[in-house]
VOBA-1610 file (N, C-alpha, C; in pm, whole numbers, padded with zeros to 5 digits, always signed):
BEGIN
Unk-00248-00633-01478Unk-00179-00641-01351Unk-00256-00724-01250Unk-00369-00738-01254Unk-00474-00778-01122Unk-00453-00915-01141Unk-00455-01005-01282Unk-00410-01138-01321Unk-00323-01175-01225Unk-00185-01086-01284Unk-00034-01121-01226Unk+00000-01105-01121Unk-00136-01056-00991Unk-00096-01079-00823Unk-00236-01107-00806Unk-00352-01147-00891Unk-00385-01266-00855Unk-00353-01396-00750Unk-00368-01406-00579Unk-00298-01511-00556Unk-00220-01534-00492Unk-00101-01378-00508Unk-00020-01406-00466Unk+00047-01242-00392Unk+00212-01244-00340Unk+00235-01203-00226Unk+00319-01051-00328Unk+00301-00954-00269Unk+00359-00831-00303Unk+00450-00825-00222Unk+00569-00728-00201Unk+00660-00668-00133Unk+00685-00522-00145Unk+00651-00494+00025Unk+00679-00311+00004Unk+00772-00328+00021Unk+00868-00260-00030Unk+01004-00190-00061Unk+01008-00077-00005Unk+01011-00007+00079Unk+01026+00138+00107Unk+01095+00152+00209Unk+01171+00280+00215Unk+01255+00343+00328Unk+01225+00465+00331Unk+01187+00530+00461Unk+01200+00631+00434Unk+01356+00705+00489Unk+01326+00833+00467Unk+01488+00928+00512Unk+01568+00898+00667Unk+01443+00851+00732Unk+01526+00851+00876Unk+01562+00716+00882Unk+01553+00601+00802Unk+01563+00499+00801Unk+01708+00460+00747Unk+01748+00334+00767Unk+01894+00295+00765Unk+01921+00253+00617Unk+01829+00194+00587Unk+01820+00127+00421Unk+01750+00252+00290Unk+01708+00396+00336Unk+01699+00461+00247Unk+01764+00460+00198Unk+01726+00503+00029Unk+01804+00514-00113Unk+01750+00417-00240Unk+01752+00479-00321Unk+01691+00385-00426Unk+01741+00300-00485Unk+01889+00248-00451Unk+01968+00151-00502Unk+01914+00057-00439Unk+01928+00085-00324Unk+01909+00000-00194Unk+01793-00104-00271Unk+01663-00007-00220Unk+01533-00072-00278Unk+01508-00105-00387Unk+01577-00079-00459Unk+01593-00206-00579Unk+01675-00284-00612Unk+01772-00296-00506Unk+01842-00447-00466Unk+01747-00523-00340Unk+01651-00442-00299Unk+01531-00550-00209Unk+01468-00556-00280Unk+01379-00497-00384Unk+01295-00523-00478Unk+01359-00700-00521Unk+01481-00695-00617Unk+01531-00783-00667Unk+01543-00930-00565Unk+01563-00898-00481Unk+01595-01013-00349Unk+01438-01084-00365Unk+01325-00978-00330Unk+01222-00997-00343Unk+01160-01077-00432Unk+01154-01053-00567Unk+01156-01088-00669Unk+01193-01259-00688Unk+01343-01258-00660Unk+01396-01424-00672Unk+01333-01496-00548Unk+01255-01440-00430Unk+01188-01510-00376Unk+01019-01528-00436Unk+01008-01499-00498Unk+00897-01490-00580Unk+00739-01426-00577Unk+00837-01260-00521Unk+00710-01143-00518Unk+00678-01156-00639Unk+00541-01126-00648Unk+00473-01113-00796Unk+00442-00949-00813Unk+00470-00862-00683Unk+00478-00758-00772Unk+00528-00641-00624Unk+00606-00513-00684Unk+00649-00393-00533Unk+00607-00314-00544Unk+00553-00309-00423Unk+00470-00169-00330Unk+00589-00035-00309Unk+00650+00075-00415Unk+00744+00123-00333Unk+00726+00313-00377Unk+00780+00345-00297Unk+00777+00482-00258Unk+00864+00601-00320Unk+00801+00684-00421Unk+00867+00802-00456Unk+00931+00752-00611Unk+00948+00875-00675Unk+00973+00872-00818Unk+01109+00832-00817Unk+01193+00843-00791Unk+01289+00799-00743Unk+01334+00657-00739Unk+01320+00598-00625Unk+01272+00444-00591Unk+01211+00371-00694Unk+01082+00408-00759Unk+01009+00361-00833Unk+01075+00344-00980Unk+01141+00445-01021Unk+01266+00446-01172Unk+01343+00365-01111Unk+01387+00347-01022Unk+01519+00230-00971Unk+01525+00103-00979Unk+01361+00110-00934Unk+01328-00054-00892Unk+01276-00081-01073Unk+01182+00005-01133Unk+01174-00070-01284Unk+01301-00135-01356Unk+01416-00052-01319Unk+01569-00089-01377Unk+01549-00202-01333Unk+01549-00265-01231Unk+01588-00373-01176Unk+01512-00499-01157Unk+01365-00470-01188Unk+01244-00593-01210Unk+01163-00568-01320Unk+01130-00676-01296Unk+01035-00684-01472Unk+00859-00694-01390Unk+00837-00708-01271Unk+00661-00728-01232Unk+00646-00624-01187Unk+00505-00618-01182Unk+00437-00487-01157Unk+00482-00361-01016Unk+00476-00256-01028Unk+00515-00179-00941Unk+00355-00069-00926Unk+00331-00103-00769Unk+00261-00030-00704Unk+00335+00106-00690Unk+00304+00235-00765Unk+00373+00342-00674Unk+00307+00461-00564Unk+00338+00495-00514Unk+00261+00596-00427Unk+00399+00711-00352Unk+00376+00800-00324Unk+00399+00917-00279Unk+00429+00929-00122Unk+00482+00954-00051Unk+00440+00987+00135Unk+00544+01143+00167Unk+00395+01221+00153Unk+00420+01389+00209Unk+00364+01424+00304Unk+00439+01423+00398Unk+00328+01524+00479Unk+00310+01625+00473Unk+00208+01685+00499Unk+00157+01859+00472Unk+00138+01882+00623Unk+00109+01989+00652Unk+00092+02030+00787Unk-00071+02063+00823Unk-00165+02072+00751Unk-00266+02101+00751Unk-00348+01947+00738Unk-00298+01829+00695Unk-00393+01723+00711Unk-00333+01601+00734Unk-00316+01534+00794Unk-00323+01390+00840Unk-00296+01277+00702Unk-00328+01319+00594Unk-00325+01230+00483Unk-00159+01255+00431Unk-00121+01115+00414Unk+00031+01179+00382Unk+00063+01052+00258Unk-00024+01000+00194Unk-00028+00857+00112Unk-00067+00947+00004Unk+00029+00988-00118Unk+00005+01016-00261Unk-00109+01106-00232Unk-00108+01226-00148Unk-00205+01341-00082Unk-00255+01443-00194Unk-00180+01445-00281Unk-00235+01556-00403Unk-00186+01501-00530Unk-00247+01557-00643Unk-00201+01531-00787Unk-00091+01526-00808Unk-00031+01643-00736Unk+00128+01670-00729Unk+00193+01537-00733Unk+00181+01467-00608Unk+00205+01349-00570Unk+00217+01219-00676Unk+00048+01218-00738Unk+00027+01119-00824Unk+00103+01162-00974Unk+00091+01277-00975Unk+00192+01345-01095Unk+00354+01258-01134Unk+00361+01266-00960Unk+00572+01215-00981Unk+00561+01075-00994Unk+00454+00990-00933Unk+00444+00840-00979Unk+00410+00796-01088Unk+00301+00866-01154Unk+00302+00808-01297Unk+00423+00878-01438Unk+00464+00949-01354Unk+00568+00974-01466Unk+00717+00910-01429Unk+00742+00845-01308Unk+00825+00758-01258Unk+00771+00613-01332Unk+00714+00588-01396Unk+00664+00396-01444Unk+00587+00346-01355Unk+00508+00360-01291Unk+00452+00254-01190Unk+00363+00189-01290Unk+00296+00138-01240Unk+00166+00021-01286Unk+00039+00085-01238Unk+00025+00118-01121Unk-00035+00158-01124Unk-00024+00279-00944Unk-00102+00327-00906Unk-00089+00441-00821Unk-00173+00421-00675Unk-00080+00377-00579Unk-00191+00398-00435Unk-00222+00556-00360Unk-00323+00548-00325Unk-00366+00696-00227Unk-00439+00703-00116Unk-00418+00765-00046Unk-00506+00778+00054Unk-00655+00779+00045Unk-00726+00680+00082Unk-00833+00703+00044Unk-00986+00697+00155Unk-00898+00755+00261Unk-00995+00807+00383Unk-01049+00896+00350Unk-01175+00928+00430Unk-01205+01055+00403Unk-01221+01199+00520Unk-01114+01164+00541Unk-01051+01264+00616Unk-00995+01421+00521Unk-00997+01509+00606Unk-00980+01668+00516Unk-00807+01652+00438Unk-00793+01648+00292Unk-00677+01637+00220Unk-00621+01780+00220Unk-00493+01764+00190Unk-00426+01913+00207Unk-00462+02027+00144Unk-00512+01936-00018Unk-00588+02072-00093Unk-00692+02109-00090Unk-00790+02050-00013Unk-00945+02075+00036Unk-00966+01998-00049Unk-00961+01916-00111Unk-01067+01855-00212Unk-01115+01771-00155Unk-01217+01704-00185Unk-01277+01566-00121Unk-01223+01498-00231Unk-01259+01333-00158Unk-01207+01185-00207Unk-01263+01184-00372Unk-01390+01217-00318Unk-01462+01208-00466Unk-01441+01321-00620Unk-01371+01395-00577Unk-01287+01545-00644Unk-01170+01505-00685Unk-01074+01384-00595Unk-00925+01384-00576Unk-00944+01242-00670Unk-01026+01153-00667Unk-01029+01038-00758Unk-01073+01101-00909Unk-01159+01216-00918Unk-01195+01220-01019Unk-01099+01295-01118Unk-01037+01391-01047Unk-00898+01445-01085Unk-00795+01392-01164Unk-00800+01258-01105Unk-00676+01180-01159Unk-00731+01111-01239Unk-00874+01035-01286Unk-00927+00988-01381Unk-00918+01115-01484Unk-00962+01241-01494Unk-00943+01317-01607Unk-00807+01302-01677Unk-00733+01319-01521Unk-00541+01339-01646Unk-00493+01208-01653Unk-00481+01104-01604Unk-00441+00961-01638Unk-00535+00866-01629Unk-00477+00720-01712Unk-00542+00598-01706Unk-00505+00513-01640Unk-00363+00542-01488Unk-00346+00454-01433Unk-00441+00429-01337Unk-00422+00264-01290Unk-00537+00249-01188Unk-00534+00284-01135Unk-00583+00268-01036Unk-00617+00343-00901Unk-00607+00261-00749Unk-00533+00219-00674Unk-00510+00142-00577Unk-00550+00257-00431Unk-00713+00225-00373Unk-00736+00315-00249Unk-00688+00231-00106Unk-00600+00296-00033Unk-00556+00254+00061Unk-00705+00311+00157Unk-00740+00183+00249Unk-00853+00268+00335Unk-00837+00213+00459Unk-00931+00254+00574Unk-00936+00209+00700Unk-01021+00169+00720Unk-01139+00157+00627Unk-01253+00080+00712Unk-01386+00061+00574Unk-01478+00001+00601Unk-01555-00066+00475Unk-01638+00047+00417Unk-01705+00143+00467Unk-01732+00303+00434Unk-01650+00376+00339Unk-01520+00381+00390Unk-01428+00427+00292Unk-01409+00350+00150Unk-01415+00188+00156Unk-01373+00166+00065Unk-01483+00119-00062Unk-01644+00155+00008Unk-01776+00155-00103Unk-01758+00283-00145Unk-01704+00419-00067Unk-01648+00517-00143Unk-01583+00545-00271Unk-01486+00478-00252Unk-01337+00506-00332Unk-01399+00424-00447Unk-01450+00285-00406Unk-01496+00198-00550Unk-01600+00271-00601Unk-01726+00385-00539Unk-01810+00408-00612Unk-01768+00536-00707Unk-01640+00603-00625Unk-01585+00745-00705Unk-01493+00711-00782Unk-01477+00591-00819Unk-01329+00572-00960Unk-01263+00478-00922Unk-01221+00429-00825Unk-01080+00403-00764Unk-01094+00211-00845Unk-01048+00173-00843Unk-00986-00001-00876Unk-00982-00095-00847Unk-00881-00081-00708Unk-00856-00170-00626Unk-00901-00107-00503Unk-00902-00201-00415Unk-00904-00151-00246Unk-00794-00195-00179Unk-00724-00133-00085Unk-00593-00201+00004Unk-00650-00204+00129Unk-00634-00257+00225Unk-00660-00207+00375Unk-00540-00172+00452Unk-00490-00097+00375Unk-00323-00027+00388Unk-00345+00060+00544Unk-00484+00111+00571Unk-00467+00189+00645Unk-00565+00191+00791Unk-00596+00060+00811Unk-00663-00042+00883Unk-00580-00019+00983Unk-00664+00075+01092Unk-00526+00023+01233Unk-00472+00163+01267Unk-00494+00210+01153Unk-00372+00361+01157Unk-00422+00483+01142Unk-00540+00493+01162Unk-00605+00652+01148Unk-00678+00674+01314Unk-00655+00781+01297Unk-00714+00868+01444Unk-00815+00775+01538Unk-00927+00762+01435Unk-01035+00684+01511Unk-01029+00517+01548Unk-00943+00494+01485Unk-00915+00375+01489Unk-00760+00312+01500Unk-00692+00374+01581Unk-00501+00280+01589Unk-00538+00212+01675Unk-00443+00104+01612Unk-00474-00014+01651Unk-00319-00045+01724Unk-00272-00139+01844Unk-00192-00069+01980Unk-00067-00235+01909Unk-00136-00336+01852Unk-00051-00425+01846Unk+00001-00442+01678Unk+00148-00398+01726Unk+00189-00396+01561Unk+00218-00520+01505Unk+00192-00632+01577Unk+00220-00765+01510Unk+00144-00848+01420Unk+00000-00803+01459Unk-00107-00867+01406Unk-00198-00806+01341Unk-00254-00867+01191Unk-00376-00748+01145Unk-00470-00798+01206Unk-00561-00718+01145Unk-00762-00697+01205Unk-00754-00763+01083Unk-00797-00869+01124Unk-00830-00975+01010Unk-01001-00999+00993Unk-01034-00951+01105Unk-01193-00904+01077Unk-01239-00755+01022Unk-01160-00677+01054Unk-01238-00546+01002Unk-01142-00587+00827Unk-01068-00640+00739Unk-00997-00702+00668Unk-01131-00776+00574Unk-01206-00858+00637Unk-01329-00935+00584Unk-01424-00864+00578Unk-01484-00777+00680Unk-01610-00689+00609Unk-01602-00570+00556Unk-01438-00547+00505Unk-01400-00481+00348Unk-01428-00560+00246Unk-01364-00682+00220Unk-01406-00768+00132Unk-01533-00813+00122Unk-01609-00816+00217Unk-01762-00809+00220Unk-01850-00674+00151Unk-01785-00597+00198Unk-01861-00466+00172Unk-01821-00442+00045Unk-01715-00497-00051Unk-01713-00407-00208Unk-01699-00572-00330Unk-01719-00683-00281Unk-01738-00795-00327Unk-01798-00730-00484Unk-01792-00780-00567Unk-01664-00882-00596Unk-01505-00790-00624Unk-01540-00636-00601Unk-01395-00599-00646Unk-01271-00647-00517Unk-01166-00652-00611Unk-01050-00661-00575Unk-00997-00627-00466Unk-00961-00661-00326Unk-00945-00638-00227Unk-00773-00676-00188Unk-00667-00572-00165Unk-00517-00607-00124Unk-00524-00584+00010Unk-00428-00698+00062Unk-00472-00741+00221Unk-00322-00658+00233Unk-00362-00565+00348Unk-00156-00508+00391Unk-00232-00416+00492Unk-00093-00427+00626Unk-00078-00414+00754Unk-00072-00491+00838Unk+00031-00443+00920Unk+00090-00555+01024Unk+00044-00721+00985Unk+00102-00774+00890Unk+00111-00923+00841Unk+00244-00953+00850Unk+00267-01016+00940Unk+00399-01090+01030Unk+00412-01237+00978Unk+00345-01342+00987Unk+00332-01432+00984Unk+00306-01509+00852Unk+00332-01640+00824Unk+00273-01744+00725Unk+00081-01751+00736Unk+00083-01770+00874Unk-00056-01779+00899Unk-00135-01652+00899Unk-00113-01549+00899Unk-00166-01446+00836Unk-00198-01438+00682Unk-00097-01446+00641Unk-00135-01447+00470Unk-00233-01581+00406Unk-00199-01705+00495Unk-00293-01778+00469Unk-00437-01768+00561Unk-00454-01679+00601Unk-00601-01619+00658Unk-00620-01512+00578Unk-00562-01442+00527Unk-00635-01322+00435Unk-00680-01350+00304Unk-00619-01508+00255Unk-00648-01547+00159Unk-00799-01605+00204Unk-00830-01704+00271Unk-00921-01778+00357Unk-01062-01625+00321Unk-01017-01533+00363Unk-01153-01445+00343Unk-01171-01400+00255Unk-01082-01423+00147Unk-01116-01359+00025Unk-01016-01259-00063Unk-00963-01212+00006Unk-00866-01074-00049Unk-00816-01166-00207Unk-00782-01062-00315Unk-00692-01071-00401Unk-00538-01117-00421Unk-00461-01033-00307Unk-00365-01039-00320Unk-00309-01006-00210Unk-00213-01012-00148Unk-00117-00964+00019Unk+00012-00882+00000Unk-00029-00790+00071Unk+00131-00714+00055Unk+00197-00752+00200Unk+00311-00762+00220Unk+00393-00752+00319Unk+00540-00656+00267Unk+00518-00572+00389Unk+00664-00450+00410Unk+00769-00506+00517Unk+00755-00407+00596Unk+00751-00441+00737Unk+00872-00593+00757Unk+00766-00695+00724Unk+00812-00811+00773Unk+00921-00896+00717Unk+00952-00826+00598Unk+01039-00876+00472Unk+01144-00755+00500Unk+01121-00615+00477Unk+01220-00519+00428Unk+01247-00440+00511Unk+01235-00452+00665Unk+01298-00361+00741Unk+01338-00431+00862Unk+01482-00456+00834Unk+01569-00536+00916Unk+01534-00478+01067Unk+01522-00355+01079Unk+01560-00315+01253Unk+01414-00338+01313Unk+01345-00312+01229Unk+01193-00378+01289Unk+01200-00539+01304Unk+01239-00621+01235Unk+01252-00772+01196Unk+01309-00784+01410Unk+01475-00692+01332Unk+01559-00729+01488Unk+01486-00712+01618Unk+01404-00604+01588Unk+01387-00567+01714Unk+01237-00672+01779Unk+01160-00746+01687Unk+01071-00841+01703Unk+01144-00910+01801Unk+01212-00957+01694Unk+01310-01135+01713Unk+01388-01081+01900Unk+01415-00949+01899Unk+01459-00962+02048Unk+01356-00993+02137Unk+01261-00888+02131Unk+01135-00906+02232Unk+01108-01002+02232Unk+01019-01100+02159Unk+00976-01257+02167Unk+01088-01338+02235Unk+01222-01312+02204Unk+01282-01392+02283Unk+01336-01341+02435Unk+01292-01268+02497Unk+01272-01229+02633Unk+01246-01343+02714
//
């Protein structure tokens, strides 16, 4: 899989319930849209979605989980449970939270990676927020690194949803060199993806900017104010 987005641009696919485009048909008629524009591989959400979208593409599928629990802040493929319904849905391989912030089942990062190395051989894709987390996740099992979550945790939200931290972005890729680094969050632009390449990353996901029309609309109004 790391070959075949080698380079190039992913697409999250996801809706969630309060959203206008939930349903798994849906997202795997954006998967497909995706696709003939020439995603090399989808980021998408729930066992569900993830059986939908395999029907409907032949490249790799990122899958991951989003639960919230009431006891922790982590809501990205949060327990086995979680990683349980994605690898038995087809993915390729499995993203998770991979802060180290308190998980719903008490386990630590290094408990919750090792967990899922005992019962499966899918990879391991750690979504993180910052370069600490992600010498973590690479030293406890994990695969890949995302900076899925750059911007978005307690200590660190970040106020402008248009643009990534294209520096805290580079001294991830600094800090776990030579592994595999997926560039995703707030990436709006052409010139974004050709700056995340510029520092190094593997590969780019974009959601957001591709698959959720009322976010798209509601850009395109503001800027034109």
């Amino acid at each position: 899989m790391l070959d075949q987005i080698r380079g190039k641009l992913i697409v999250s696919c996801q809706a969630l319930e309060d959203e206008p485009l939930h349903g798994s048909e849906i997202m795997a008629a954006m998967a497909r849209a995706a696709c003939c524009g020439g995603a090399a591989a989808i980021r998408a959400n729930g066992g569900e979605d993830i059986r939908a979208i395999r029907r409907a593409v032949e490249v790799p599928i990122i899958g991951l989980k989003k639960r919230v629990y009431p006891n922790s802040p982590v809501f990205i493929t949060p327990t086995l449970l979680e990683v349980e319904e994605v690898v038995e849905a087809g993915a390729d391989a499995v993203a998770v939270d991979a802060t180290l912030r308190r998980r719903p089942d008490g386990c630590s990062l290094q408990e919750f990676i090792g967990s899922i190395r005992e019962r499966w051989s899918i990879p391991i894709l750690a979504d993180v927020s910052n370069p600490e987390e992600a010498r973590k996740a690479l030293e406890y099992g994990a695969d890949m690194i995302a900076t899925t979550l750059v911007g978005y945790t307690e200590d660190n939200l970040q106020a402008d949803p248009y643009n990534p931290d294209l520096s805290l972005f580079e001294q991830i890729v600094k800090a776990v060199s030579p592994a595999p680094v997926i560039a995703e969050g707030r990436i709006w632009e052409p010139h974004h993806i050709r700056s995340c390449f510029e520092i190094g990353v593997w590969a780019v996901v974009v959601g957001s900017a591709i698959t959720r029309p009322q976010l798209i609309t509601k850009r395109l109004i503001e800027l034109s104010k």
